[in-house]
N, CA, C and O atoms as a MOPAC input file, in Angstrom:
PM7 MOZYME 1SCF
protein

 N     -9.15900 1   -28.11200 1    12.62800 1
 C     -8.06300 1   -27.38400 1    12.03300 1
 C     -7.61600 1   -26.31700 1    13.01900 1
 O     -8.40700 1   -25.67600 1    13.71100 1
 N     -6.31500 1   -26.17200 1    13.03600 1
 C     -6.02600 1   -25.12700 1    14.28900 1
 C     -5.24800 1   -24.04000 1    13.65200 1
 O     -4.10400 1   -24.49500 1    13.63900 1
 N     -5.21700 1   -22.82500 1    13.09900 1
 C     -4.86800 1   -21.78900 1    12.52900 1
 C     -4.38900 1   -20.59500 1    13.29600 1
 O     -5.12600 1   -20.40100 1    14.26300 1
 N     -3.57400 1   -19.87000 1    13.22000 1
 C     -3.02500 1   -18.78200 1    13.54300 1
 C     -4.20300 1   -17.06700 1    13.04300 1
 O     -4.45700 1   -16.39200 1    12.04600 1
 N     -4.41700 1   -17.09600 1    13.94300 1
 C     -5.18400 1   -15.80100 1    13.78500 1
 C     -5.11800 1   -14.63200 1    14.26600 1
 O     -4.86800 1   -14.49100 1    15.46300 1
 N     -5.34700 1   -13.44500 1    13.36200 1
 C     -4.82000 1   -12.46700 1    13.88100 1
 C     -5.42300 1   -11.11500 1    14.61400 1
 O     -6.37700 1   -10.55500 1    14.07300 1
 N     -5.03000 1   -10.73500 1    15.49800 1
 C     -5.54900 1    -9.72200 1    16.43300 1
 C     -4.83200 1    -8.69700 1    16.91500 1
 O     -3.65200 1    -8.94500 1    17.16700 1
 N     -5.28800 1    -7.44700 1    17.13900 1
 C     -4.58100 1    -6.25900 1    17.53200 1
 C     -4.93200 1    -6.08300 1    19.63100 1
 O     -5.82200 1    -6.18400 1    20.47500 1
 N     -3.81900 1    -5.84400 1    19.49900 1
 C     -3.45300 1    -6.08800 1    21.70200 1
 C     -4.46900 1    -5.28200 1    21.59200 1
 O     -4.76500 1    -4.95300 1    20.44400 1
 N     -5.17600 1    -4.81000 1    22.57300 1
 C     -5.83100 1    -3.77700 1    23.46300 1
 C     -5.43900 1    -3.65000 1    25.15200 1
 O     -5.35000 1    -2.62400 1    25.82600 1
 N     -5.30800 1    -4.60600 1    25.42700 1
 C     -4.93500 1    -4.17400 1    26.84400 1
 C     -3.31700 1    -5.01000 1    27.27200 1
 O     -3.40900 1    -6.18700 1    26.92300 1
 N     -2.17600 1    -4.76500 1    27.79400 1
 C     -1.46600 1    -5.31100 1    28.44100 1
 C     -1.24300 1    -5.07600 1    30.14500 1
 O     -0.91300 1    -4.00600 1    30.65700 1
 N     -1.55500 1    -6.55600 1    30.98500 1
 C     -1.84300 1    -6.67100 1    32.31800 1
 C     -0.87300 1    -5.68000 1    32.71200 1
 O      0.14500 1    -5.59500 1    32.02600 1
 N     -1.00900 1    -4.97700 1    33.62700 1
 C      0.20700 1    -4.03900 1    34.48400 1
 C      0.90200 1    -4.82000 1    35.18500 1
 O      2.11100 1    -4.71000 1    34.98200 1
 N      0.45900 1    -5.90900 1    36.27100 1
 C      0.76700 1    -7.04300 1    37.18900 1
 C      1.73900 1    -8.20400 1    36.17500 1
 O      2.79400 1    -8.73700 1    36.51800 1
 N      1.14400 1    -8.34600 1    35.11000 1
 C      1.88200 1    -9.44700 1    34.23700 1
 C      1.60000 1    -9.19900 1    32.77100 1
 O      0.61900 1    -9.48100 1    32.08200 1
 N      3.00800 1    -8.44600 1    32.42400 1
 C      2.94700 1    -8.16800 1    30.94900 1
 C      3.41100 1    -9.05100 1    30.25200 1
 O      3.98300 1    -8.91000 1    29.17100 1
 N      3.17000 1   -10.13600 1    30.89200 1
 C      3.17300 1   -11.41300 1    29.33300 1
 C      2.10000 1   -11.68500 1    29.25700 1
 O      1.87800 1   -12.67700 1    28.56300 1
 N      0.78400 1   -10.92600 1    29.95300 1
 C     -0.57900 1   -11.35100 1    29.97500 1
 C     -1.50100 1   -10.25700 1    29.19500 1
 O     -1.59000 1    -9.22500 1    29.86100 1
 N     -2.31700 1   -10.20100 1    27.77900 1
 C     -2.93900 1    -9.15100 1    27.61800 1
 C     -3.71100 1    -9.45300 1    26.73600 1
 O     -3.37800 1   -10.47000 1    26.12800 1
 N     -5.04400 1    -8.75800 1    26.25800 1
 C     -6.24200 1    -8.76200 1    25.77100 1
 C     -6.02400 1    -8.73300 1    24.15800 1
 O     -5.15600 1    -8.03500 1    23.63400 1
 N     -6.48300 1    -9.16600 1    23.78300 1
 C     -6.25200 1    -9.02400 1    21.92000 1
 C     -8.01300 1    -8.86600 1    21.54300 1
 O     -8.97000 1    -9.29100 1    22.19000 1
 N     -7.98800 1    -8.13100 1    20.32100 1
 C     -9.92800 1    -7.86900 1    20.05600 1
 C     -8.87400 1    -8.88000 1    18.31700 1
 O     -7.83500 1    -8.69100 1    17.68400 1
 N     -9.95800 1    -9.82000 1    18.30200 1
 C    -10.40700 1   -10.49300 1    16.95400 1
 C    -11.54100 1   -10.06800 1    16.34100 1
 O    -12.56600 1   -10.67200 1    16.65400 1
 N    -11.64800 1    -9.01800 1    15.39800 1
 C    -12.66200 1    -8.37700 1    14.79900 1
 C    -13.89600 1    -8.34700 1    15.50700 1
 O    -14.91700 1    -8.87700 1    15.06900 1
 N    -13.82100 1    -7.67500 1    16.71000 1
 C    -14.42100 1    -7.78400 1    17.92600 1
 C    -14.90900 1    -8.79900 1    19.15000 1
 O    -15.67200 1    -8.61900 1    20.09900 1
 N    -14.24700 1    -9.77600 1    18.77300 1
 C    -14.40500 1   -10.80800 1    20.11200 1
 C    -12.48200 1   -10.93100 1    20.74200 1
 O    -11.43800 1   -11.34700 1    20.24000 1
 N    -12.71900 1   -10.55300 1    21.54000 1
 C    -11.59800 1   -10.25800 1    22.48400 1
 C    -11.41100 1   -11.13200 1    23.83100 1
 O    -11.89500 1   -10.94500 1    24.94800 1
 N    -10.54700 1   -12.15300 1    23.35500 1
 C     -9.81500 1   -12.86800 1    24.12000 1
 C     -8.24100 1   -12.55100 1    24.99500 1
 O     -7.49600 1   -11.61900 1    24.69200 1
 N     -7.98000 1   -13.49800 1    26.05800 1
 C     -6.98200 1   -13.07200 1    26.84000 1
 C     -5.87900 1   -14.06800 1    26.16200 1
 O     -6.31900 1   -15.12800 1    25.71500 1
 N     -4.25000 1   -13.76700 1    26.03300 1
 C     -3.74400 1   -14.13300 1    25.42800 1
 C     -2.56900 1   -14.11900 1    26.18400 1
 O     -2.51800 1   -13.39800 1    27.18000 1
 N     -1.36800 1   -14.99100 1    25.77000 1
 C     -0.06200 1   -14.77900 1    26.23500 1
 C      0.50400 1   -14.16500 1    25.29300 1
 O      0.21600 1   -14.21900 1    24.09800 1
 N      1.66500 1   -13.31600 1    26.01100 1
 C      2.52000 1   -12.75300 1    25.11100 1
 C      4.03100 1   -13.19100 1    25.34600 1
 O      4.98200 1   -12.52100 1    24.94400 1
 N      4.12300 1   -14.13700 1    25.89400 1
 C      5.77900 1   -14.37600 1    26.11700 1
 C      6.21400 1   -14.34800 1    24.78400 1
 O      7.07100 1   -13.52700 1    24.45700 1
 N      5.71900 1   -15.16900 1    23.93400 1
 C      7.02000 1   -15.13000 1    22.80200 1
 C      6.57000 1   -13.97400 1    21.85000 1
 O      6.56500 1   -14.07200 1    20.62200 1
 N      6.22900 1   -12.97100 1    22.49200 1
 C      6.68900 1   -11.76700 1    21.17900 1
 C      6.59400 1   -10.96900 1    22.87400 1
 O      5.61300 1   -10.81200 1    23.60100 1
 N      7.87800 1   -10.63000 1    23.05200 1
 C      8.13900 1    -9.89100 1    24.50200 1
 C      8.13800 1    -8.24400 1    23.29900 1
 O      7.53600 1    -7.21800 1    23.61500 1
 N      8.75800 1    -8.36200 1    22.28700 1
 C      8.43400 1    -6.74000 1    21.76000 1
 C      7.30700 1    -5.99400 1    21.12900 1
 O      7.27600 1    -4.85600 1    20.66100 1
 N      6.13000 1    -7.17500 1    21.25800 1
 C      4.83000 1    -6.33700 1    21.33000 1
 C      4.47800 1    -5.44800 1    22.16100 1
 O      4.88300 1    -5.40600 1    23.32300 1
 N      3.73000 1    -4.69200 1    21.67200 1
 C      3.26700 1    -3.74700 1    22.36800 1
 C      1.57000 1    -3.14300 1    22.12200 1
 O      0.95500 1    -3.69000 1    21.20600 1
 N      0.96100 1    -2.23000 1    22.78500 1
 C     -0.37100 1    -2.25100 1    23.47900 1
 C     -0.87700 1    -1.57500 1    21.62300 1
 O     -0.19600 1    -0.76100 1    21.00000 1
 N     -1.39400 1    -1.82100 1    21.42300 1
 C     -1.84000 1    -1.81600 1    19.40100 1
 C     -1.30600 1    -2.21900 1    17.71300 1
 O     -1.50300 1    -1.96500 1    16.52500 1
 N     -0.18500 1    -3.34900 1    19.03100 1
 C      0.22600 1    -4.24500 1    17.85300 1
 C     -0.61300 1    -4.97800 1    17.46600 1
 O     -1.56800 1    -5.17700 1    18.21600 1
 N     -0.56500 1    -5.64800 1    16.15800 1
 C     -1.28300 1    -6.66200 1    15.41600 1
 C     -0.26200 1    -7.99000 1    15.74800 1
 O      0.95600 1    -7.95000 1    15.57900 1
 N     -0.95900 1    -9.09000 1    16.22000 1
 C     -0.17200 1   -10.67900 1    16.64200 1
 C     -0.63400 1   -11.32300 1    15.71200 1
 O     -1.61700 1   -10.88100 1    15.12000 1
 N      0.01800 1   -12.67700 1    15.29400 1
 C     -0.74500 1   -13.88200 1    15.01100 1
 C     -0.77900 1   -14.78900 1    16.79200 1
 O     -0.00600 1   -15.01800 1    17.72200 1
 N     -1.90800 1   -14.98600 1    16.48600 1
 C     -2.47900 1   -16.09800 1    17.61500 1
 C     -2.56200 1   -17.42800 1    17.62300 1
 O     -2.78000 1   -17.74200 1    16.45300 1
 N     -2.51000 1   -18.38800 1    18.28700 1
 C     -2.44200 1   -19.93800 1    18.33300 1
 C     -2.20000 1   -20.16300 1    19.85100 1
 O     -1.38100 1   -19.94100 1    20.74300 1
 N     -3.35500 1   -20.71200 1    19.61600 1
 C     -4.24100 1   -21.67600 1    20.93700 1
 C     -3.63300 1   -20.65700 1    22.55300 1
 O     -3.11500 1   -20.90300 1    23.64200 1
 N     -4.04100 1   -19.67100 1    21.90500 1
 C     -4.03200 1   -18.70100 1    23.11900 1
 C     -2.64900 1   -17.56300 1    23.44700 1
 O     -2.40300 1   -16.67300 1    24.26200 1
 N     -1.84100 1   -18.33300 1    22.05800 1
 C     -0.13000 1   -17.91100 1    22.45600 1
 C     -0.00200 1   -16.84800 1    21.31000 1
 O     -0.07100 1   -17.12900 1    20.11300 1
 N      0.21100 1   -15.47900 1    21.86900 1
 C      0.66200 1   -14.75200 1    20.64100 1
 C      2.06200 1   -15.08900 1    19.92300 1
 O      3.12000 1   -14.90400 1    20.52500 1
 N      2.03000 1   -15.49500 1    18.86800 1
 C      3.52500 1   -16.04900 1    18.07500 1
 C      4.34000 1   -15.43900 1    17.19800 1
 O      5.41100 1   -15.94400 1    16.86000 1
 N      3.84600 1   -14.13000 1    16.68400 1
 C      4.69800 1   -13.40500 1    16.34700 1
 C      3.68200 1   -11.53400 1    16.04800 1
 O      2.49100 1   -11.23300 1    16.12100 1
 N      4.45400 1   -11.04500 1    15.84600 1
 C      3.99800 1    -9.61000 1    14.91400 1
 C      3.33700 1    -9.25400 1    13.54500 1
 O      4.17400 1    -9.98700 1    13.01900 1
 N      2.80400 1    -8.92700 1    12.77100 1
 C      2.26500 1    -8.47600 1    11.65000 1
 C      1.70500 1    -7.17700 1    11.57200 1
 O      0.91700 1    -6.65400 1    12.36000 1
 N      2.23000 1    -6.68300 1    10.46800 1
 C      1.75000 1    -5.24500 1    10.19300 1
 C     -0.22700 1    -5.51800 1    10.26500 1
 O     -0.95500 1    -6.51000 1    10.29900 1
 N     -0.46400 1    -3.84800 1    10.26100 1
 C     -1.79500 1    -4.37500 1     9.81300 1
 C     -2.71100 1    -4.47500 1     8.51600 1
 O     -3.87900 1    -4.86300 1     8.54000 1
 N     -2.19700 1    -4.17500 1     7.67400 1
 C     -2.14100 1    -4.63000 1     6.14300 1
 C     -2.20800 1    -6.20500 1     6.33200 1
 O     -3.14200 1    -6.89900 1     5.93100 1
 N     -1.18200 1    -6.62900 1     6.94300 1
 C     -1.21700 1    -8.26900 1     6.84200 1
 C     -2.41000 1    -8.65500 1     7.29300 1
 O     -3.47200 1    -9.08100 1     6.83900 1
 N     -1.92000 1    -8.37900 1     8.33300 1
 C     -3.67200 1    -8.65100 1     9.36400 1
 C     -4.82200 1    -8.91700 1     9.13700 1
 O     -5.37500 1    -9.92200 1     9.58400 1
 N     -5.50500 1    -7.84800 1     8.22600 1
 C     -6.31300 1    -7.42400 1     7.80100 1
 C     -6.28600 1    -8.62500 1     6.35100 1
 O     -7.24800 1    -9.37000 1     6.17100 1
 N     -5.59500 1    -8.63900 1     5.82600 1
 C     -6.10400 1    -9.68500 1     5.05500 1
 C     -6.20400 1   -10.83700 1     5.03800 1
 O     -6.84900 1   -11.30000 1     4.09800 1
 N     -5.60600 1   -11.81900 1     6.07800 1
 C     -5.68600 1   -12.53300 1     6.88500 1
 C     -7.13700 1   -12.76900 1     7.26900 1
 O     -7.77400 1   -13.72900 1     6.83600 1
 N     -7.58300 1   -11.95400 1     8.01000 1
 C     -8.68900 1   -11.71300 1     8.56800 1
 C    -10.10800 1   -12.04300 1     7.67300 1
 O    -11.21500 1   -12.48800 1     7.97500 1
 N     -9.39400 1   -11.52800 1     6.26300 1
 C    -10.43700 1   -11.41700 1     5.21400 1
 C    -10.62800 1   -12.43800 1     4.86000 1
 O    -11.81200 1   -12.67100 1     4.61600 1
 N     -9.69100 1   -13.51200 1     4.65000 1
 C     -9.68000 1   -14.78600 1     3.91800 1
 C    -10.39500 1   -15.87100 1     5.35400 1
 O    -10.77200 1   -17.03100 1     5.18100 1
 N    -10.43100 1   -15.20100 1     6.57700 1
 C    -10.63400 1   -16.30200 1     7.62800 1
 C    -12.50100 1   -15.81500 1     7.68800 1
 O    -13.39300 1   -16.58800 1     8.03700 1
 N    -12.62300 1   -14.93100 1     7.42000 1
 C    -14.05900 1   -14.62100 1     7.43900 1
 C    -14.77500 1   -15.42900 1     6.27200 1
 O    -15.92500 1   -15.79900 1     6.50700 1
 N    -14.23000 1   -15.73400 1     5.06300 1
 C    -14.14200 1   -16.49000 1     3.30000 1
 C    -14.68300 1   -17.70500 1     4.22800 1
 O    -15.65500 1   -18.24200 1     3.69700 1
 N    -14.44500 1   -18.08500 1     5.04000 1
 C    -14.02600 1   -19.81500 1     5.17900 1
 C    -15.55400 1   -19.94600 1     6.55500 1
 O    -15.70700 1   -19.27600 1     7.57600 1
 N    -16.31400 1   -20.92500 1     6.05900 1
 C    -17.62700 1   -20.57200 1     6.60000 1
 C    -17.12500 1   -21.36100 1     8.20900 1
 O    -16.25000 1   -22.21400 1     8.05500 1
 N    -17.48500 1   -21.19600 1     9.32900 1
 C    -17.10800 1   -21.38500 1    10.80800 1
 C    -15.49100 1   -21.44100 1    10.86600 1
 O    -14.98800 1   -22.15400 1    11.73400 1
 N    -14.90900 1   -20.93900 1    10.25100 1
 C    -13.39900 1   -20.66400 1    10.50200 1
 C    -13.02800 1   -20.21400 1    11.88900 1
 O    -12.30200 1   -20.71700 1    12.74600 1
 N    -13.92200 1   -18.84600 1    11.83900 1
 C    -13.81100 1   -18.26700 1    13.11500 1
 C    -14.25200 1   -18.71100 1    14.50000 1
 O    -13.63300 1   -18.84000 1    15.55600 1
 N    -14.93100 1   -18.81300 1    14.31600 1
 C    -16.17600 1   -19.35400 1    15.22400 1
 C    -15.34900 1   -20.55600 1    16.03600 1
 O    -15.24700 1   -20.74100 1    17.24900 1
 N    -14.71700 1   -21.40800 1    14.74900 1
 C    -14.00100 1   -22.89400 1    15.75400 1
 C    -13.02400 1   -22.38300 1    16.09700 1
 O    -12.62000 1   -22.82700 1    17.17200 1
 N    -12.13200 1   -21.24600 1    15.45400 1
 C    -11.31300 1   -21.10100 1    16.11700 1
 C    -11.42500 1   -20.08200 1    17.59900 1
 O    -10.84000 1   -20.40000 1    18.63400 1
 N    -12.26300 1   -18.85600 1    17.47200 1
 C    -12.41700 1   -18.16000 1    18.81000 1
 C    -13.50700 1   -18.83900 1    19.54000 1
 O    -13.68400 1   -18.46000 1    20.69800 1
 N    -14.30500 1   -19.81600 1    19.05600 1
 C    -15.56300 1   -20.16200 1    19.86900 1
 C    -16.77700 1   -19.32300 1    20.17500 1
 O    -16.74300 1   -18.47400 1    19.28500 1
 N    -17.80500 1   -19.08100 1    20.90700 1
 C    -18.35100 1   -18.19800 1    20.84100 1
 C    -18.46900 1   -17.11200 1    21.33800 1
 O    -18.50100 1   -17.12500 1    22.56800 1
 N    -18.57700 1   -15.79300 1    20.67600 1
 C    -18.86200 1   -14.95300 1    21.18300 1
 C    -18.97100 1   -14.47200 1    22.53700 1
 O    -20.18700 1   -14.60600 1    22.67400 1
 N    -18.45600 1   -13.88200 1    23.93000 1
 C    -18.44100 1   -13.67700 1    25.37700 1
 C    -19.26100 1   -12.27400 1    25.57000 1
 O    -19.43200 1   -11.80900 1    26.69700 1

């Protein structure tokens, strides 16, 4: 199953700001940001297969988050393991 998941930026590359770090309730992967060029460095994204795809408050986020934690290896298949 391949799901949209959601994460708040932490870092955007200086060299390439379509390139930047997202923390998923602490596992923090590198991500594209081309298609949300108006994110910015503590926005909340939805994620898919590495591509940030749009914006969400963090209210949304956060519950999102809640229902993906509900769902037993949800996470796990989708971020893989832990780095």
């Amino acid at each position: 199953m391949c799901l949209g998941v959601p994460g708040r930026i932490v870092a955007i590359d200086a060299d390439d700001p379509w390139l930047g770090t997202v923390d998923f309730d602490g596992v923090r992967r590198p991500v594209c940001l081309a298609y949300t060029p108006e994110a910015r460095l503590g926005d909340h994204v939805i994620v898919h297969v590495g591509f940030a795809i749009s914006r969400v408050d963090e209210e949304e986020a956060a519950r999102t988050f809640a229902v993906l934690r509900a769902i037993p290896g949800a996470l796990a298949g989708e971020l893989g393991p832990e780095r």
